[in-house]
Every structure is written in C-alpha cells, then in structure tokens.
N, C-alpha and C positions, 0 to 999 in steps of 0.2 A: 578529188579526195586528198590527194598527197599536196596541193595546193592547201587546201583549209587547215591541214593539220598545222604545216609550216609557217601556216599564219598564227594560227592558240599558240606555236611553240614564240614564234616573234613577240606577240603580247605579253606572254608571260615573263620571255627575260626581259623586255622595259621595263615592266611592272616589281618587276625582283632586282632590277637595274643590274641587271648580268648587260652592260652594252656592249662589251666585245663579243658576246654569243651574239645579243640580238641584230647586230651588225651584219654577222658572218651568215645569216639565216636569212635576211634580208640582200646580201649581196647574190646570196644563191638563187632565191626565187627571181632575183634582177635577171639574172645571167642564162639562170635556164628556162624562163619563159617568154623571153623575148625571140630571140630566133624562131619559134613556132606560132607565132601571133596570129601571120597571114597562112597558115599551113593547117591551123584547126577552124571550126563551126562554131568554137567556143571564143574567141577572140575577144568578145567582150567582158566576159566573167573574168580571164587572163589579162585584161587590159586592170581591172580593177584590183586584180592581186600585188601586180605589178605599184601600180600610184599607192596600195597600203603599205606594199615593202617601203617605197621611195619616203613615206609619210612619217613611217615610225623612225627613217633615218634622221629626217627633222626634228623629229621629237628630242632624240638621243643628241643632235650636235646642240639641241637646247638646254639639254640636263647637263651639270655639273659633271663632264667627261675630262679625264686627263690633257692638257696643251699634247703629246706624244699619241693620244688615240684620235685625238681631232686632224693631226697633222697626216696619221695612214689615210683616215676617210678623205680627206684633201685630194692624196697622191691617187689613191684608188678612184675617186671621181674624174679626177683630170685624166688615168690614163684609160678607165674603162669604157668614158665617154668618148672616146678617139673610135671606138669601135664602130664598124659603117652598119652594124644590123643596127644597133639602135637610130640610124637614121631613118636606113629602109622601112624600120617597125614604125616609127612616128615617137621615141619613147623619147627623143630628146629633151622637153620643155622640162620634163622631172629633175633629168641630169642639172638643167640652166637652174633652176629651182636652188637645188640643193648645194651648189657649186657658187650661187650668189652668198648663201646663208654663211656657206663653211671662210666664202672669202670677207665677208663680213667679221667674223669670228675671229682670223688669223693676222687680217688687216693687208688681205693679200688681192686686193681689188686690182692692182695695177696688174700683177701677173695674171689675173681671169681677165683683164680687160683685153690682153694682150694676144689672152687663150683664143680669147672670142674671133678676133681678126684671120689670126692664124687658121682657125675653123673655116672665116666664110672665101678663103680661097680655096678650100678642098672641094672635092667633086664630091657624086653622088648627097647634091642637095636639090630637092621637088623644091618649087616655088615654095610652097606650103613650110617647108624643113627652112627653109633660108628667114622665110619670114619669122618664125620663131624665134631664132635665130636674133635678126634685127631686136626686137622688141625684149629680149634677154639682154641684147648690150643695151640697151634706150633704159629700160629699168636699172641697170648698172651704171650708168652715167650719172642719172638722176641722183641715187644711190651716193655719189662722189661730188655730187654738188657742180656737174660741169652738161648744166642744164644746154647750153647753147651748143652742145655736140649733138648730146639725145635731140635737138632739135631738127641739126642739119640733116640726120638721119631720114628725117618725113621729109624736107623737101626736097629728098634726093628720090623721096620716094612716095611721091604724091598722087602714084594710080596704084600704090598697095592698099586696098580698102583696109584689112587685119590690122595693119598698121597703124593707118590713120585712126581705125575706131578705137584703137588701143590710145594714142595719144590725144585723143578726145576724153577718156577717159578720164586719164591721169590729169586734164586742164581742169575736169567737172569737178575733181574730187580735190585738188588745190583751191578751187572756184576761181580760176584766172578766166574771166572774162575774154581780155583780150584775146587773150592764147585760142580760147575756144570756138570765139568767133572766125579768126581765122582760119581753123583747122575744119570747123562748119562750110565754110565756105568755100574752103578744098571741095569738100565732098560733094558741093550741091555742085559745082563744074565740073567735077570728074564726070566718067559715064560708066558709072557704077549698076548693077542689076538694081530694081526696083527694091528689090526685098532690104539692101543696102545704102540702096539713098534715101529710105526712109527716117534712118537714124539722123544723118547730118538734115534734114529737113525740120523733123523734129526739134535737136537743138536748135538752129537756127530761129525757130519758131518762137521757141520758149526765152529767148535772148532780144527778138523783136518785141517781144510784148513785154519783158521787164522795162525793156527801152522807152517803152509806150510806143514802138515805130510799126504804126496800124497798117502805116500804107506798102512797106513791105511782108507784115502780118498775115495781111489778107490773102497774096495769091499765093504763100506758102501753106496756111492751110486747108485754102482749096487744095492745092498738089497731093496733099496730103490724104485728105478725105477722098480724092480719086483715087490713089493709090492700094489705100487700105477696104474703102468700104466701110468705113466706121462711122456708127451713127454719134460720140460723140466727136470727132472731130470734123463731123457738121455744124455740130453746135458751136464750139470753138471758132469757127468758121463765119458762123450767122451773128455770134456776137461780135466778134472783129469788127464785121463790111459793118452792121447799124452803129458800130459805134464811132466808127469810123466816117460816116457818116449821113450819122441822124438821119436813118430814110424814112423815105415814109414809106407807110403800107405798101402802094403801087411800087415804089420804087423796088420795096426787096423782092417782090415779085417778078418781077424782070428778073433780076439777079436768081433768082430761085429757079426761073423758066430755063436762063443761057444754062444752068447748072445741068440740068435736066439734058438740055442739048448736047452737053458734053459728055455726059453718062451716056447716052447714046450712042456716041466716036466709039466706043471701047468694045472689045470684042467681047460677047455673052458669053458670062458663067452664071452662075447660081449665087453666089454672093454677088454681084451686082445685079439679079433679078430683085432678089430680096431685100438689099438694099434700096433698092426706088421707092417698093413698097414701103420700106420705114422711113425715107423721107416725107412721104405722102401723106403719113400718120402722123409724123412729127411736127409736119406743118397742118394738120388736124383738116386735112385738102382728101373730105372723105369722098363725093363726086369722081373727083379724077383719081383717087386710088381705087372705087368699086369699078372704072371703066378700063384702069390697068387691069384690074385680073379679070375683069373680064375677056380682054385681051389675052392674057395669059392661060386663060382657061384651067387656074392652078385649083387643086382643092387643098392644099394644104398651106396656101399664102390668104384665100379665102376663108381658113376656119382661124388662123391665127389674128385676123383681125374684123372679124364677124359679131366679135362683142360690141364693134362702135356701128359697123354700119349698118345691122339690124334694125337700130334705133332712127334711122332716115330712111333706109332703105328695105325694111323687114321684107315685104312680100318678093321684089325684086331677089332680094339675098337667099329665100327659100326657093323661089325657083330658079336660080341657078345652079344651087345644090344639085337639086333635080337635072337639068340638063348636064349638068358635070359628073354624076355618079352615073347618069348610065350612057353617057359616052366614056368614059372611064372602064367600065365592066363588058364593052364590048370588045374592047381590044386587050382588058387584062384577066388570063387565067391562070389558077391556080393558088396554091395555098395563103402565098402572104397578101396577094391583091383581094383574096377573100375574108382576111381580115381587116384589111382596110375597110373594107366595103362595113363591115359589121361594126366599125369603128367609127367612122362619117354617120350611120345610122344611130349609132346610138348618143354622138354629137348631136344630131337633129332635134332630137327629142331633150334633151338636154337646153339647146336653145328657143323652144317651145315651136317646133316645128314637124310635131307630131303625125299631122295628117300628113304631111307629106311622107314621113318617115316608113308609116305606114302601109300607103299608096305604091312604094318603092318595093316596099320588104313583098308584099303579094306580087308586084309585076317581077320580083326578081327570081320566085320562086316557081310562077309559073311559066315566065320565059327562058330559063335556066336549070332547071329541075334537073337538067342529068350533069352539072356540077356538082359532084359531090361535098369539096370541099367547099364552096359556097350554100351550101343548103346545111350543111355540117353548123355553119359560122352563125346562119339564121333561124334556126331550129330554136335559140334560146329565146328569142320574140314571140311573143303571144299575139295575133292577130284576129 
C-alpha cells in the first residue's frame, strides 16, 4: 500500500515536473525496498516497484532538468550503487541503466568507464552480478565507439552464454553478418544447456540458408528439430535435405526412416511422443502412425488425429476406441477419469460411431453401477 501510494506521488510530480520531488520519492522507494527483496513473499511486486522508481528517473534525466540537478543524480548514482545490497538484491542492471544514460548526458563516459573496472574488482559478485556487469561495460564501449574492446570482452569470455547471447544480439540488430557468424559459432562449440544452444543454432541456421549453404543447413536443422520437437522446424528441415538434393521419393524416405531412429536415442517425454505422431501426419504416413498409437495405446493422441484415419481405417479406429476406453476405465477411478470417459463417448458418436458408443455406455453402466461419479457422467445418455 505505502508502495502504490509513493508510486501516484512519483507520477504525479513527473507529470507536474516537480523532478526534484520526483527524484527524492524515487530515490526513497530505491533505498528502502531493496534490502527487504529476499526477506518478503512479495518480492516480485517489490521488484517491480523498484524498476518503475529506476524508470521515472529516466524519464526525468530525459526532461529538460537543470546541468546542477543532473550532476546530484550523477553523484547519487555512483555512490549509492557502491552499496553491496543492491548487488546481493540483483538490483544492479537499473543502477548500469541509468548511470550509462546520466554519463551520456554529462559526457562522463570515461569516468563510468572507469567506474565499471573499479566495480569488477570488488567482491560480493555471483557469476550472474558480474555478468551484468560485463555487458553494462560492452554496451558502454559500443556507446564510445571502441567496438574492438566491447569485443575482447566475449572472447575473454566465450563460455558466458548471457554474454555471448547478448553480443549476438547487438551483431543481429547492426546486421553485421560477419560478427554474427562468429559469435554463432562460439555458441555451437561451447557446451551450453540445450535450452541455450538452441539460440546460436538457430542463428546459424538462418545465416546458412541466406548463404544458400544447404550442406551445412541440413544437419543444423535437424539438431534443431530434435531439440525442440517442433513440427515446423521439420519442415525447414524436409526442405533443406530435398533441396539440397533433389531426392526422390525413396530417397527422402530413408532420410525420414534414420530421423525416426534418432527420435528413438532420446529419452521419452510427452512432447516427443506427440511429436512422432505429427511427423506421421505430416508425412500423411497414416499406416504407421494408426500402428504408433496403437502402440501407444493413447486415447487422446488417437482422437487428435481420428479425423484422417477413420477414412482408411474407420472400423479398425472404432474398435480401438473400444479396447482403449475400457482398458482405460479399469484402472481409472474417480471424478476426472469419469469425465473423460463421458467425453471420448460423446467423441464417438460425434465421429459416427454410435453403436459402439452405445454398446459401451450400457457395459459401463452395468459393469460399474456402484461408480457413482461414472454413472453421475452417463446418466445424460439415453440408451
């Protein structure tokens, strides 16, 4: 509450351009809710009071403020950022923020540049706090036009992924090709988690095929497509290797099959069960996707794509249903699995598979009668 209020009071003097209030109201929510960050339940709501304090101070060193009130927020930045809770808290990247803006303003780039050094010999910095850190001076360099510093930065430090993806960035948004390619290609040798090599994969990808370079195209985004599970960067993929080259039918079938074998190597989840199933689909390979799930014994990988195989396999696909709903309702009790049950049945009859839905709903009623919530669910069926 005393948070929101001191917030309406910060908007309103931007708004009335009182910036020495809004300053002082702004410096106050900094100072006293950062020490308590990690000590409340609320942390996040306080995190974000915090970034609107830091945001309306941007605002204000952007407005037409006196040379003499830009020079305090200067002094007050440099020494209040020295303070080690705002490291412990995580609040630092606000301070580098607001501390590049004001030296921009004063022309005081050399002494933050200086600031920054002086910073990354102090202790109490997490990996995390330092890397920040890094990428506040890399943005500052850039900032100063002394590109091949901010550079030596990443390959001093070219298993910091935050880093690298950070200077990947700033290549994409220059569109320095070269730069990017390189900085791509960091990433694909580093030994980054998946969830982060996915990025430098990606680029790469997108830089092979402007190149038109199919033949390293290809098994990037295969990598890619095993990584993620995504059915379009199978297609991405499918177009590549055929265009790459010209197969034929049999050929990409092969290619299609080792795919298959590789999705295999990988340890089962659920996004790669469902993903096979929509390659299966994708390659309209309806045979071997009705004899996956039959495999699978799934019913909800079964009704998701029941619309195609009904049409080759109708009778086949009704009686599976059948054997799948009540192996299904033998081993599950209780309220949600007895709506399922009432939900697949009324699917059935839906995809005109009435009699059987039927046949179901009386053996379910007679062999189950003292489920109440099952008999609750099929009570709405007329039989």
């Amino acid at each position: 509450k005393v948070a929101k209020e001191l917030l309406q009071q910060l908007e309103t003097a931007f708004l009335q351009q009182y910036y020495t209030t809004g300053i002082f109201i702004a410096q106050s929510l900094i100072e006293k809710f950062t020490p308590i960050l990690r000590k409340t339940n609320q942390q996040n709501d306080l995190l974000l009071v915090i970034e609107a304090a830091f945001t309306q101070l941007s605002n204000i060193v952007h407005s037409p403020i006196s040379p003499s009130l830009t020079k305090d927020l200067w002094n007050y930045a440099l020494l209040e950022s020295s303070k080690i809770t705002y490291r412990i808290n995580e609040v630092m990247p606000y301070f580098y923020k607001l501390l590049t803006l004001l030296a921009e303003k004063l022309g005081q780039e050399a002494e933050l540049l200086s600031f920054f050094d002086d910073f990354s010999l102090q202790s109490a910095y997490s990996e995390k706090n330092y890397t920040r850190l890094l990428i506040a001076k890399m943005i500052l360099l850039e900032k100063m036009n002394y590109s091949e510093q901010a550079q030596a930065i990443v390959k001093q430090n070219m298993n910091n992924p935050e880093l690298l993806l950070h200077a990947l960035q700033q290549a994409k948004q220059k569109g320095d090709i070269k730069q990017l390619k390189y900085l791509a290609n960091l990433g694909l040798e580093a030994n980054f988690p998946s969830f982060i090599h996915q990025h430098f994969v990606t680029i790469r990808l997108d830089i092979a095929q402007q190149e038109n370079d199919l033949t390293l195209a290809a098994p990037l985004a295969r990598n890619l497509l095993l990584q993620t599970f995504d059915l379009v960067h199978f297609q991405v993929f499918k177009r590549i290797v055929t265009q790459r080259n010209t197969e034929s039918k049999e050929d990409w079938t092969k290619t299609f099959q080792q795919l298959l074998q590789d999705l295999e190597t990988i340890p089962f989840s659920i996004a790669k069960r469902d993903f096979i199933a929509k390659l299966y689909a994708e390659e309209e390979n309806w045979e071997d996707l009705f004899a996956y799930i039959r495999k699978l014994k799934s019913l909800d990988i079964l009704e998701q794509f029941d619309q195609y195989l009904v049409k080759i396999f109708k009778d086949e696909v009704f009686q599976l249903y059948r054997d799948l709903l009540e192996d299904y309702i033998k081993h599950h009790v209780g309220r949600v699995p007895s709506k399922k049950i009432r939900q697949k049945i009324e699917h059935l009859f839906d995809i005109g598979a009435k009699q059987i839905a039927m046949e179901l709903i009386r053996k379910f009623r007679f062999d189950y009668s003292d489920r109440q919530s099952l008999m609750k669910e099929l009570e709405s069926f007329i039989v």
